[in-house]
C-alpha positions, 0 to 999 in steps of 0.5 A, a space after each residue: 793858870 793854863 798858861 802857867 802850866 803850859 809854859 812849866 810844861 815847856 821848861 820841863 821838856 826843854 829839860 828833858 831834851 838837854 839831858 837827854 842830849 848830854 846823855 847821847 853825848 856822852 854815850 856816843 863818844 865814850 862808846 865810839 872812842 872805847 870801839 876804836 881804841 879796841 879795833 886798833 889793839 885787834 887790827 895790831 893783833 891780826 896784823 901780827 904785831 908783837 903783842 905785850 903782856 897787857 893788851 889782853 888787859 886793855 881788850 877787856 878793858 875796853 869791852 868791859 867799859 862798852 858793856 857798862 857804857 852801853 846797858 847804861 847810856 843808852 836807856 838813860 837817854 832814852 828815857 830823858 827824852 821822855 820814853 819811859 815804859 819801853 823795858 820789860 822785866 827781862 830787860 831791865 833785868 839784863 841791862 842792869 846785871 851787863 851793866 854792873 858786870 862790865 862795871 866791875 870787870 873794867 875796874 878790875 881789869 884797871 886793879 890788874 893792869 896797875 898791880 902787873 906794871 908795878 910788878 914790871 918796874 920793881 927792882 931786881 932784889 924787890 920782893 916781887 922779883 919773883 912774881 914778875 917772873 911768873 905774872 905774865 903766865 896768869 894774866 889770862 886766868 886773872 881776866 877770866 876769873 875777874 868775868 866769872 866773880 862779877 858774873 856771879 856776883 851781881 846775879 842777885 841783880 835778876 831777882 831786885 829788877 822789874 819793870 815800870 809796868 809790872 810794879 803796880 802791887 809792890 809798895 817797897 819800890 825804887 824807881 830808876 825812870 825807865 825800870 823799878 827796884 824791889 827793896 829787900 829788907 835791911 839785913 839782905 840789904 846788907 849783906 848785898 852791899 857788902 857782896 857787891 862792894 868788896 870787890 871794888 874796895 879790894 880792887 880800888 885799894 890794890 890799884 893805890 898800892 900799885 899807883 904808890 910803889 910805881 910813884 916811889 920807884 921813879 922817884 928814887 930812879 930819878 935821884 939816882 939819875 940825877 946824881 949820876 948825870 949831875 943835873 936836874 930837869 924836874 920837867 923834861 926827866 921821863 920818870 916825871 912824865 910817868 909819875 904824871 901819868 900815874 897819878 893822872 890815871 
């Protein structure tokens, strides 16, 4: 029926338009809110503000997130409005190794900043007494050396990606809309997966570890408070708000 097929047509692009606008929501107030928070750390910065040990962490934190959010968001939306072949296979190349790259340099930069507050708080007779003295001075090498791993590590992504228009001969294909994936054979498959989730997973597992000493170490500060102050006000106590906030972010 022509009008069956006419009125599924309109669904489908009255669809096409709602994600496409959920996208461009997204991405606008993810990239705007990423641009501000940086402008105001580099406004601080030229202003000659005191400069804490991890605003360098949060810089490329937050450059890290546009980068992600930037070389994904934006031709996803694009192409939920219907465009589909407007990347070549330089692009698609590039977009997809910036945005793995800006991916895993934000959580590593996250893994740093929760392994260096956790070092921050750790008693005087801890373990890590000795690592918080020497933390603040490779703070710099860390961040690089997280953008030179990632960097390395997702170039692989250069010879998968291609393009939706050049694609025609290749059978073994994943489509991601607006570019096309060249499926290698399991075992490189494999072994490109492990690569590329390592990272994350050593990553992820330092952030817990971190988020869980930062926990308990409040924790106990806050018993000891309390037995000193002798009183008790779970919600109004600081190490509460903190331990809330950790187990938030």
């Amino acid at each position: 029926d022509p009008w069956l097929g006419q009125q599924g047509t309109g669904r489908m692009a009255a669809s096409d338009v709602a994600v496409g606008i959920i996208f461009l929501s997204q991405t606008v107030v993810g990239a705007l809110g990423n641009s501000s928070l940086l402008l105001h750390y580099l406004v601080h910065h030229l202003i000659g503000f005191k400069v804490r040990h991890t605003d360098l962490m949060i810089q490329h934190m937050f450059v890290a997130n546009l980068l992600a959010l930037l070389c994904r968001g934006v031709p996803q939306t694009v192409a939920a409005f219907g465009v589909k072949d407007f990347l070549s296979d330089v692009g698609c190349k590039l977009l997809f190794y910036l945005h793995r790259v800006g991916r895993g340099v934000s959580i590593g930069s996250t893994c740093l900043l929760s392994v260096f507050q956790a070092m921050k708080i750790s008693p005087e007779n801890s373990s890590c007494s000795e690592l918080k003295v020497k933390a603040p001075k490779y703070i710099g090498f860390s961040i690089y050396l997280s953008w030179i791993l990632y960097l390395i590590v997702n170039i692989m992504i250069f010879s998968q990606m291609t393009g939706k228009r050049s694609n025609n001969n290749i059978t073994i294909m994943k489509d991601f809309e607006y570019c096309s994936a060249v499926q290698p054979d399991k075992s490189l498959q494999s072994l490109y997966a492990a690569l590329i989730t390592f990272p994350d997973v050593l990553c992820v597992g330092l952030m817990l570890w971190a988020s869980s000493s930062m926990v308990l170490i409040l924790h106990r500060h806050k018993q000891r408070m309390q037995q000193l102050r002798k009183f008790s006000s779970p919600r109004s106590s600081p190490e509460s708000r903190a331990t809330k906030t950790i187990l938030l972010l």
